[in-house]
C-alpha positions as CSV (number, residue, x, y, z in Angstrom):
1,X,-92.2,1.5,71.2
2,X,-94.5,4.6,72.2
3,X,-95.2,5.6,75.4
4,X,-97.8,7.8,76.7
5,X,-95.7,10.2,78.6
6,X,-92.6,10.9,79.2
7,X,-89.8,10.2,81.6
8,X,-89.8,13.8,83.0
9,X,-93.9,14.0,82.9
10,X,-93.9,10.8,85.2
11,X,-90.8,12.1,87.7
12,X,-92.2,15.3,87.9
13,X,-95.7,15.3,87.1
14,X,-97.3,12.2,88.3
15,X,-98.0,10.0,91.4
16,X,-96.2,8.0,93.4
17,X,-97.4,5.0,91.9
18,X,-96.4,5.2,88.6
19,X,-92.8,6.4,90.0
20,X,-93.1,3.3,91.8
21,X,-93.9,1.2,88.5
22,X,-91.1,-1.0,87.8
23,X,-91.0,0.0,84.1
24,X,-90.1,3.9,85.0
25,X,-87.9,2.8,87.7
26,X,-85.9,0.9,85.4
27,X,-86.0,3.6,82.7
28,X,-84.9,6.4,85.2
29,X,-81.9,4.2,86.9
30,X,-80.7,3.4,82.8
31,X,-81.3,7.3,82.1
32,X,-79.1,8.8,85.2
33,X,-76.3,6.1,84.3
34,X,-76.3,7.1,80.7
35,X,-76.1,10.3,81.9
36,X,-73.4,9.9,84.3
37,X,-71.5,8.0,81.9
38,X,-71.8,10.5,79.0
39,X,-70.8,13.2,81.6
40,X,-67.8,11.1,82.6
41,X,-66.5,10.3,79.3
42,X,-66.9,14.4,78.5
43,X,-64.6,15.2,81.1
44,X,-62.2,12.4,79.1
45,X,-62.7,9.5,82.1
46,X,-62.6,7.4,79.5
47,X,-63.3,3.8,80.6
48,X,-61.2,0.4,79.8
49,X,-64.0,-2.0,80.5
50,X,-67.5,-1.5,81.1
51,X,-69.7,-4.0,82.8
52,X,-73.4,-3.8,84.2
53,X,-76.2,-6.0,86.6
54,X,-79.6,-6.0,86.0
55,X,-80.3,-2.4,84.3
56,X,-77.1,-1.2,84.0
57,X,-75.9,-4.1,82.1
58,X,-77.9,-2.2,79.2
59,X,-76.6,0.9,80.3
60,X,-72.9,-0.7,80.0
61,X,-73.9,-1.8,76.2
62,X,-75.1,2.1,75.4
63,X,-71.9,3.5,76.5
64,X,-69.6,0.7,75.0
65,X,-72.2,1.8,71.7
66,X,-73.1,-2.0,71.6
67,X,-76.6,-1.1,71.2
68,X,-78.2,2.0,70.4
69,X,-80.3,4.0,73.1
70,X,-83.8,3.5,72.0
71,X,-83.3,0.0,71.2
72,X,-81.8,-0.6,75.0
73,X,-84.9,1.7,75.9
74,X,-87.0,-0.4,73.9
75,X,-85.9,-3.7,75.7
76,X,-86.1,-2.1,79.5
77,X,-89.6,-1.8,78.8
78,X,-90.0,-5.1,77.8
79,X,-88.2,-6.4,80.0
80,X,-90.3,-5.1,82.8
81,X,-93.3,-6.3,81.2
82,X,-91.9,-9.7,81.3
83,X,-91.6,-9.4,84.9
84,X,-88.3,-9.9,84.7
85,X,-86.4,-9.7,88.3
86,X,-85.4,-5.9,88.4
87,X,-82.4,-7.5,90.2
88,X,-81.2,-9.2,87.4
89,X,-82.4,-12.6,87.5
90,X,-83.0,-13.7,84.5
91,X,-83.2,-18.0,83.2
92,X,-82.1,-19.0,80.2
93,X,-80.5,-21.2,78.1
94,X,-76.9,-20.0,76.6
95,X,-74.1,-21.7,74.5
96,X,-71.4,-20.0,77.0
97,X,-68.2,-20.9,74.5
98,X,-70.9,-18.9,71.8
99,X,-71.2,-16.2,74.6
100,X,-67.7,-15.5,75.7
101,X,-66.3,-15.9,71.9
102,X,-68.6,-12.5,71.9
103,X,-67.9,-10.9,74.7
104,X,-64.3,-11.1,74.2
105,X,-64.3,-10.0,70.6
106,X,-66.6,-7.2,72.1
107,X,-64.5,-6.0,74.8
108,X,-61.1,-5.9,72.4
109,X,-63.1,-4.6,69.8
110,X,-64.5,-1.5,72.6
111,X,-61.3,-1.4,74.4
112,X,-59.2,-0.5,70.7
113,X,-62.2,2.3,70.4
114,X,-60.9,4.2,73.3
């Protein structure tokens, strides 16, 4: 997905409003905890478990490299275009023995990684 500027164009060279846009928002909470996680795993604070709400549930799949960065990016902004709950609130329907058959495959399979 293209976008017509960039994150640091809009922080630093834009109005409020588009700060305030809930598609930026997201993408600059999921950037600073990428960040923040990258710079904690340099300094070898190397996590067991990682879990997110809301954005930094994608955040939490980038760092346990569940899903690449652009493709997280990618779904933040559609996400937001859905108008999707920024909080997290989200309706579905999921097959939850489906779900947690994955997530615990997924967090023995991260958790032998580190």
């Amino acid at each position: 997905m293209n976008l017509e500027h960039s994150l640091l164009d809009v922080l630093f060279n834009s109005d409020l409003n588009e700060i305030l846009d809930p598609m930026w928002n997201s993408l600059g909470n999921f950037a600073i905890e990428v960040a923040l996680g990258l710079f904690w795993i340099h300094l070898n604070v190397i996590p067991e478990l990682i879990l997110g709400f809301g954005t930094g549930s994608f955040s939490a799949a980038v760092l346990s490299e569940g899903i690449e960065i652009k493709d997280a990016m990618n779904l933040i902004i559609v996400r937001s275009q859905l108008g999707v709950n920024p909080s997290g609130l989200c309706v579905g329907q999921v097959n939850i023995q489906e779900f947690l058959k994955n997530v615990v495959y997924r967090v023995k399979f991260v958790s032998r990684l580190f």
